[in-house]
PLY file of the C-alpha trace (Angstrom):
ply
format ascii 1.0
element vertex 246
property float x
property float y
property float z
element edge 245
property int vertex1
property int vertex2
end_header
95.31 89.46 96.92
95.95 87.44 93.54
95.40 90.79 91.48
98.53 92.10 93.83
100.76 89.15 93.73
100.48 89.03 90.25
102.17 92.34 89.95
105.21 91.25 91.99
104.05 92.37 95.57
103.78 89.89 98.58
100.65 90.47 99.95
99.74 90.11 104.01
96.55 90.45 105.40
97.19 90.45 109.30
94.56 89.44 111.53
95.05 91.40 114.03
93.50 91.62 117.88
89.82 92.55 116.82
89.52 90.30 113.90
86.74 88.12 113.94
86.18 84.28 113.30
88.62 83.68 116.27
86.35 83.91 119.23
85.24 86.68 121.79
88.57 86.83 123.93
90.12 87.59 120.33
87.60 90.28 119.55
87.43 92.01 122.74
91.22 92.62 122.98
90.90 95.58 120.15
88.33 97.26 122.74
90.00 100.57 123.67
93.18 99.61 121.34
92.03 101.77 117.81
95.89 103.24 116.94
97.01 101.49 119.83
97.88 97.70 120.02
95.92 97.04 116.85
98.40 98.93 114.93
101.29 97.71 116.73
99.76 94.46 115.19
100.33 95.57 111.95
104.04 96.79 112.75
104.80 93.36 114.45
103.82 91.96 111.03
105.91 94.27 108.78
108.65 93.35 111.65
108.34 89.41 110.87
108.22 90.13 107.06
110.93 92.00 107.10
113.29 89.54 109.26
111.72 86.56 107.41
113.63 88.04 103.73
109.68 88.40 102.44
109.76 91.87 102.27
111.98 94.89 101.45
112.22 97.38 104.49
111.93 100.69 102.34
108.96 98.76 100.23
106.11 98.07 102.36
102.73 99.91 101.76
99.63 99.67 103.69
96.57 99.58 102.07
92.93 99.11 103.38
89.15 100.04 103.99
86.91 101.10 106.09
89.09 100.06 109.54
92.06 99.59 107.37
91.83 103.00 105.89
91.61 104.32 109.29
94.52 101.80 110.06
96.44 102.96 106.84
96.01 106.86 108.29
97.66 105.94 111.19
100.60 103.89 109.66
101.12 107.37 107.67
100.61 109.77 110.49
102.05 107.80 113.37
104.76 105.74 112.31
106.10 107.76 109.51
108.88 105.75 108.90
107.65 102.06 108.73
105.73 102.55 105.03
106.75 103.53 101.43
103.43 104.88 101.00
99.61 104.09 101.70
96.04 103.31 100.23
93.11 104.27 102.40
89.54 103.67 101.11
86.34 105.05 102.78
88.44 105.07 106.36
87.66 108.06 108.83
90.19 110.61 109.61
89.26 111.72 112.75
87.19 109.24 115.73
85.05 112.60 116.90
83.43 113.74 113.40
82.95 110.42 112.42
80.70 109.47 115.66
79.00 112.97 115.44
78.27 112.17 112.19
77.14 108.01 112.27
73.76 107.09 110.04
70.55 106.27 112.20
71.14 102.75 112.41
73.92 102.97 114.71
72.31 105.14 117.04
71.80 101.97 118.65
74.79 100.66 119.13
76.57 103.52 120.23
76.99 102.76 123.55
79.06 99.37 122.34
81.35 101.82 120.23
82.09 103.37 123.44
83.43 100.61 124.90
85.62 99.74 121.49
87.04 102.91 120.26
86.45 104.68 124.06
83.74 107.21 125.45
83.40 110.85 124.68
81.33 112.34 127.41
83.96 114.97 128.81
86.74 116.66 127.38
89.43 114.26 128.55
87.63 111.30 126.68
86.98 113.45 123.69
91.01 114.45 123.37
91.77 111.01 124.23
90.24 109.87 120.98
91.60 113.22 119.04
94.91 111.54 120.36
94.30 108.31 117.89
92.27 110.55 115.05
95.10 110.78 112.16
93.58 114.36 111.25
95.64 115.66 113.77
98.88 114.10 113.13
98.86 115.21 108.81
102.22 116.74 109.99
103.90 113.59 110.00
102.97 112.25 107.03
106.63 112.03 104.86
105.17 109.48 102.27
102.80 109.62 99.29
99.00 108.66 100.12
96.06 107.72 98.21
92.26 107.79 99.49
89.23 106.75 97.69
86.01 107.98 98.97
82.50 107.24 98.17
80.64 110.53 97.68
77.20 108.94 99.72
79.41 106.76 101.96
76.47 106.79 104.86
79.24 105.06 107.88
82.78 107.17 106.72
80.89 110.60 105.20
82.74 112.20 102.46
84.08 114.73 105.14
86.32 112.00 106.57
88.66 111.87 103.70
87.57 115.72 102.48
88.82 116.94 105.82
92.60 115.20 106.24
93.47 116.33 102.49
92.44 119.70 103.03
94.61 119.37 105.81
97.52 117.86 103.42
97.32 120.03 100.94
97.47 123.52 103.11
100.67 121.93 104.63
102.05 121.47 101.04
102.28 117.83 101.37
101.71 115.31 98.36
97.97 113.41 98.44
96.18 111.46 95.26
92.32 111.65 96.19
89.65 109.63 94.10
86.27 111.20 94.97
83.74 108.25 93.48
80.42 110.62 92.92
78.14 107.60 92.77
79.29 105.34 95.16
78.87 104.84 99.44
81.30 102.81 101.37
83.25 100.62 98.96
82.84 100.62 95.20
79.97 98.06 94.33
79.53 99.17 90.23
82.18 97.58 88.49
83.54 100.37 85.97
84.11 102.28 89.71
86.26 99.07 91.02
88.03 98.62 88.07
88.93 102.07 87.71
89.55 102.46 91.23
92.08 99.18 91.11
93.67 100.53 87.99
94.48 104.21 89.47
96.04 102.20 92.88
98.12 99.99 90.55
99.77 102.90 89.33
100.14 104.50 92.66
101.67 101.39 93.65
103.86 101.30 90.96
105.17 104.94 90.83
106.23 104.51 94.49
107.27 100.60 94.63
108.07 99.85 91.50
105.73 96.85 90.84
104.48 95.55 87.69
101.49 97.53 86.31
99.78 96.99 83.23
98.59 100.48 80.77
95.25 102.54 82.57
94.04 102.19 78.98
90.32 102.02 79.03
89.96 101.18 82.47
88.34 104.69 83.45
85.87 104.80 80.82
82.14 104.53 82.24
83.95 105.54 85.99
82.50 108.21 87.57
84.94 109.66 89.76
87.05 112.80 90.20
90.73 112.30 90.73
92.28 115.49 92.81
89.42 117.47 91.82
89.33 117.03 87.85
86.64 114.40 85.88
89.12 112.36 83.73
88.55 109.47 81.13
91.99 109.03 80.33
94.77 106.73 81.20
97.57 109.63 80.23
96.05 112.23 82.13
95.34 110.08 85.54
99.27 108.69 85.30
100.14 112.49 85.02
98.30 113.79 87.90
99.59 110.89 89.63
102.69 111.70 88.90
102.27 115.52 89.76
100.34 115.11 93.19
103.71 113.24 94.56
105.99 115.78 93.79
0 1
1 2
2 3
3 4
4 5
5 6
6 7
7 8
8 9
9 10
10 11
11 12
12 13
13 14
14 15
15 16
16 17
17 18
18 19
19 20
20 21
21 22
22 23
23 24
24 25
25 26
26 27
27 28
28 29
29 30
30 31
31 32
32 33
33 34
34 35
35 36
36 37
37 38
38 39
39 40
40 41
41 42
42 43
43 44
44 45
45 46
46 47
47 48
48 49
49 50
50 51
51 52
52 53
53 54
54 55
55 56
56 57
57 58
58 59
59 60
60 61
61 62
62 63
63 64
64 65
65 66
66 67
67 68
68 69
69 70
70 71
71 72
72 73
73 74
74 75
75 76
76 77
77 78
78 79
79 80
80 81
81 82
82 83
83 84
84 85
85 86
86 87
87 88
88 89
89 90
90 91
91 92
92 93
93 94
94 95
95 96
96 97
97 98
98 99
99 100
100 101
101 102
102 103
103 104
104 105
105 106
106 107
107 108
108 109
109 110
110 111
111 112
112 113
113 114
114 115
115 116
116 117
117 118
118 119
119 120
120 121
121 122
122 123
123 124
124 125
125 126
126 127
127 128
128 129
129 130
130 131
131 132
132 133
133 134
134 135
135 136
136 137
137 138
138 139
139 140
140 141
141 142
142 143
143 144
144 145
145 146
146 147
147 148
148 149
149 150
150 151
151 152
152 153
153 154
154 155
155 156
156 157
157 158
158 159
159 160
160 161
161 162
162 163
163 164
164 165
165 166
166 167
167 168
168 169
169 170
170 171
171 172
172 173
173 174
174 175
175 176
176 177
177 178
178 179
179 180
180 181
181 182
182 183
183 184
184 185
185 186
186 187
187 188
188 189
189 190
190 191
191 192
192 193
193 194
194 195
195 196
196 197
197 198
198 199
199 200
200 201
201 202
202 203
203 204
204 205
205 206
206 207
207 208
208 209
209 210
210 211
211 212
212 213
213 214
214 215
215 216
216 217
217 218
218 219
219 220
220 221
221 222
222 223
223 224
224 225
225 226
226 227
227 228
228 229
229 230
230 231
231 232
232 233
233 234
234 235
235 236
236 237
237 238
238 239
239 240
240 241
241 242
242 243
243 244
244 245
């Protein structure tokens, strides 16, 4: 938030329905509600911002992990219009491959997912949750979009974010993607964070115009590709920054 603000941007984290810390009746009203009234949530928020004078209508971004990436895929795939662009780190593309694909440990809570995100046992539950899966809107994306992705990400596998810019880029349309070989879900080394904070900060500022400060050094020791290509240097991430939104 402070690292953010102090580049000009008003930053709002939203606690939407499904948040926790304000009781069960507050938790429980995101079950069944993933791309449904959580997001609308979110666009309530931007709504109040907006009317309040805090924010610029053609200047919001949505940014966020894990949840929040999924939420940020769904800002950019299902309402196309509300955001200037979007950041989504380590969050899944599409609801089906990602519970096909879950590490052991949740095996056992599986059942409990079913009751959050909805079942999958027949085909009408299973396109019911293709309905909220973002892979399956990439047509409506009209605004730039950057994922980071932890290559041994056990929850959100690599395929999450490999899949919907595959998807992007056969349809010709603009994606940044940060491919962190050494990381899982989230960037815990701290040449990866800074790295991965310096790349977004230029995002940012490419399509919002915010304050940035010079990539500089802030790659070096990063292991990472950026759309594909192992780069060290501040010039060449700002140009294939710069080229991927074209």
């Amino acid at each position: 938030h402070q690292w953010l603000a102090s580049r000009g941007y008003a930053v709002l984290s939203v606690n939407f329905r499904g948040s926790t810390g304000f009781g069960k009746h507050f938790a429980n009203a995101a079950n069944m509600q993933w791309g449904k009234k959580m997001h609308d949530d979110l666009i309530d928020a931007v709504n109040w911002a907006v009317a309040s004078n805090i924010a610029i209508a053609d200047k919001v971004a949505i940014m966020g992990g894990s949840y929040g990436g999924y939420a940020t895929l769904v800002g950019m795939t299902m309402t196309p219009d509300v955001f200037a662009c979007g950041v989504d780190l380590v969050g899944p593309s599409s609801l089906m491959t990602l519970i096909k694909s879950v590490p052991p440990y949740w095996q056992p809570i599986l059942n409990d997912f079913k009751k959050i995100t909805g079942p999958w046992d027949t085909k009408e539950e299973i396109e019911a949750l293709n309905q909220i899966s973002p892979l399956y809107f990439v047509d409506n994306i009209k605004k730039p979009l950057f994922i980071g992705q932890g290559a041994h990400d056990p929850r959100v596998k690599q395929a999450e974010a490999d899949q919907i810019v595959e998807a992007m880029r056969k349809k010709k349309i603009p994606v940044v993607y940060a491919l962190y070989e050494d990381e899982g879900h989230g960037f815990a080394k701290p040449t990866n964070r800074l790295s991965y904070y310096a790349l977004v900060e230029a995002f940012l500022a490419d399509v919002l115009g915010g304050k940035k400060e010079p990539i500089g050094d802030d790659l070096k020791g990063a292991n990472f590709l950026l759309n594909g290509t192992k780069t060290h240097s501040g010039t060449e991430a700002d140009k294939i920054i710069n080229e991927s939104m074209r």
